[in-house]
C-alpha positions as CSV (number, residue, x, y, z in Angstrom):
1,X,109.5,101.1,82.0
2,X,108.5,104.9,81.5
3,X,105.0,106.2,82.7
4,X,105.3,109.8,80.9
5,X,101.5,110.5,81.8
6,X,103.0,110.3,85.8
7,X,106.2,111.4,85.5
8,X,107.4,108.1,86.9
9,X,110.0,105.3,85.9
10,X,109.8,102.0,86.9
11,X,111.8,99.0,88.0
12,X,111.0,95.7,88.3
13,X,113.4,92.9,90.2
14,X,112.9,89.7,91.8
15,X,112.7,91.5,95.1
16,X,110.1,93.7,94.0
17,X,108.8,97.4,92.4
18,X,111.4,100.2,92.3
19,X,109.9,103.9,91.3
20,X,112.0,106.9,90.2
21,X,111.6,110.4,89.1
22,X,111.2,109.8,85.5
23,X,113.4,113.0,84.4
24,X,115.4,113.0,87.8
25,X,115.5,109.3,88.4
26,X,115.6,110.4,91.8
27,X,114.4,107.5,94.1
28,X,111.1,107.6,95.5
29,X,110.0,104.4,96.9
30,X,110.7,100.3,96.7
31,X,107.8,97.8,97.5
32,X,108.1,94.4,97.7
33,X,105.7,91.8,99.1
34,X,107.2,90.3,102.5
35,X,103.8,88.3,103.8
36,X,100.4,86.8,103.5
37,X,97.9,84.8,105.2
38,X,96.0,85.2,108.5
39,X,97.3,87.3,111.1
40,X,97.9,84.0,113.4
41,X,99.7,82.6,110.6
42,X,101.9,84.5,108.2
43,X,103.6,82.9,105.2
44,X,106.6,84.9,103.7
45,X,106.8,85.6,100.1
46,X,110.6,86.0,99.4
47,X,112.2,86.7,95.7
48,X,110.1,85.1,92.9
49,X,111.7,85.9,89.1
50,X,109.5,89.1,87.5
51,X,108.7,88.5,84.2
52,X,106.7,90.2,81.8
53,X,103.1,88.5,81.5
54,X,102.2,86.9,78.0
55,X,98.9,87.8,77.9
56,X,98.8,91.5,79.1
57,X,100.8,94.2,77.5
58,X,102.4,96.5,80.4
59,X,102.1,94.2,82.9
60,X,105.0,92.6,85.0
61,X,104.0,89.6,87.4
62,X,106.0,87.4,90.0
63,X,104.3,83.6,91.4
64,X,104.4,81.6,94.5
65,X,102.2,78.6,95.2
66,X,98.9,80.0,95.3
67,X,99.1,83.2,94.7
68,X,100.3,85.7,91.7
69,X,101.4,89.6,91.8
70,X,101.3,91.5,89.1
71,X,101.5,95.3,88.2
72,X,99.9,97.0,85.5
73,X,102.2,100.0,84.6
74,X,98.6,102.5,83.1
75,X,98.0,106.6,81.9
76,X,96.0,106.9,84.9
77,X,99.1,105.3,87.0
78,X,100.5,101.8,88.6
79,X,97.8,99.1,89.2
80,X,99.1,96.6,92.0
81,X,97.2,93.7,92.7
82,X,97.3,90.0,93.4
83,X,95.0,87.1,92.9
84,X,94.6,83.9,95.3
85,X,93.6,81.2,93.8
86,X,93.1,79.3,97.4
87,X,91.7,80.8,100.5
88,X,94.7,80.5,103.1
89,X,94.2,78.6,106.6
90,X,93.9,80.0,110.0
91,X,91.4,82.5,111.4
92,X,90.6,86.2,110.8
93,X,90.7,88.3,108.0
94,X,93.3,87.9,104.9
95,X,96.1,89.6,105.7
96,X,99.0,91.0,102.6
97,X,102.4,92.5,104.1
98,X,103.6,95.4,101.5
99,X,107.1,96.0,102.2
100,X,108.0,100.3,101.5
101,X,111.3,101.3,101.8
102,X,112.6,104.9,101.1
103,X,109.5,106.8,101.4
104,X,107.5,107.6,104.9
105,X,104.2,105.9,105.0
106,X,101.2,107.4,106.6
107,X,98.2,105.5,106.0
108,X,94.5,105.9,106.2
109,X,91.9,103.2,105.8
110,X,91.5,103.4,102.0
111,X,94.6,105.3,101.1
112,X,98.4,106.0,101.9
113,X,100.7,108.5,101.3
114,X,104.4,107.5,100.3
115,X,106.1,110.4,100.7
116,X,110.0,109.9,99.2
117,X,112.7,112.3,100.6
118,X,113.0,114.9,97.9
119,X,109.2,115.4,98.7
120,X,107.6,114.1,96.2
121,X,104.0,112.1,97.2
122,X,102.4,109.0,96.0
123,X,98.8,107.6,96.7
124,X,98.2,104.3,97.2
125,X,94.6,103.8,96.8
126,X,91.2,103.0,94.8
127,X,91.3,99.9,97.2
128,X,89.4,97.0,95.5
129,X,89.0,93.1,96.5
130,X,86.6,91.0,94.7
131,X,86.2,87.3,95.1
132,X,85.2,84.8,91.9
133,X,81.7,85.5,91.5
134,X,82.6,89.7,91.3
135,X,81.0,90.2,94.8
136,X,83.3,93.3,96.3
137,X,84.6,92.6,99.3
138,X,85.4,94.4,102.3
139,X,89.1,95.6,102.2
140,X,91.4,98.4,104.4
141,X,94.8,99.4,104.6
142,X,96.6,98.8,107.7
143,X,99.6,100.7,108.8
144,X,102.8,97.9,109.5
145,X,106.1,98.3,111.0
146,X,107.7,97.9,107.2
147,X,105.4,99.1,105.3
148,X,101.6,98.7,105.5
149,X,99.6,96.0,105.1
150,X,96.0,95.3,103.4
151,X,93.5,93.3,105.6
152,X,90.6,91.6,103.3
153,X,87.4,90.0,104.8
154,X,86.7,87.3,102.9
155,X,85.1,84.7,105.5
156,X,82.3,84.0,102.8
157,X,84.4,84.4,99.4
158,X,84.5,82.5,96.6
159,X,87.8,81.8,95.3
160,X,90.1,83.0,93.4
161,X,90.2,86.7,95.3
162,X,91.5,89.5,93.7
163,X,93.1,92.5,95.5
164,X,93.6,95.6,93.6
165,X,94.9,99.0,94.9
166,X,96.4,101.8,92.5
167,X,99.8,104.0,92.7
168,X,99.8,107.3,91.6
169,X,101.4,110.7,92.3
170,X,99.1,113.1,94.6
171,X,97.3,115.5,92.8
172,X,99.4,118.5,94.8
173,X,101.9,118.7,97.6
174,X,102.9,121.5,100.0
175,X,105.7,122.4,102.1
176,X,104.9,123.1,105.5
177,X,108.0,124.9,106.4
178,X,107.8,127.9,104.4
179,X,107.1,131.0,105.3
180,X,103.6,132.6,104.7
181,X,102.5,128.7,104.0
182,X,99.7,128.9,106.9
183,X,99.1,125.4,107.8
């Protein structure tokens, strides 16, 4: 599917999101979610079928027991969340695995950058979880050895939770390595 307002194309498989260049269709990054649950207690997410959702133009959504991710593909850019109809067992905070392949990831508590090798930059950010009753909850990214990871407190939420954080191309980028660039 093409987001002209980004410049972006995207693909969606059983394995995951797949974003291109849309005029280049150079490669910029894959995400895939590897993981979820407590961080004594992980439960891996492997392929689930993507499918278009019935009830939500744009939007592409895969299932496993318990839990549903879906992206939104909007102007204002790719909206990436899941929702959790059951809160998962084990102690400490909720705890996603995002799988990123061919992009570096730096990540900050409410943002990362996914940086693809022709030097192009996506955000992931805007950050949301909400539990049942709307109440926001606290949420941060995390960085991971594959990726990152989003860690939710939700110790008093009401469920179903929804986590919701947005993809979209930085607003600038810069090359460090040329001349007269003073960084």
């Amino acid at each position: 599917a093409p987001n002209r307002a980004q410049g972006l194309r995207l693909w969606w498989t059983d394995e995951g999101l797949r974003i291109e260049e849309r005029l280049t269709g150079a490669l910029l990054v894959t995400m895939s979610t590897a993981a979820i649950g407590r961080p004594d207690s992980q439960r891996t997410l492997g392929p689930a079928p993507a499918r278009e959702s019935a009830g939500a133009a744009r939007r592409v959504e895969r299932h496993w027991e318990g839990v549903s991710e879906w992206w939104d593909n909007r102007a204002e850019g790719v909206e990436h969340g899941w929702t959790l109809s059951q809160r998962p067992g084990g102690g400490g905070p909720l705890v996603l695995s995002v799988k990123v392949a061919s992009a570096r990831v730096v990540v900050g508590e409410k943002t990362a950058a996914l940086t693809a090798a022709s030097g192009t930059a996506l955000e992931y950010g805007k950050l949301a979880a909400y539990d049942a009753s709307g109440r926001s909850l606290p949420a941060r990214l995390a960085q991971d050895a594959d990726g990152l990871r989003i860690e939710v407190e939700d110790a008093e939420a009401q469920y179903p939770l929804t986590i919701d954080p947005l993809l979209t191309p930085t607003a600038w980028t810069a090359e460090p390595n040329q001349a007269g660039a003073q960084f």
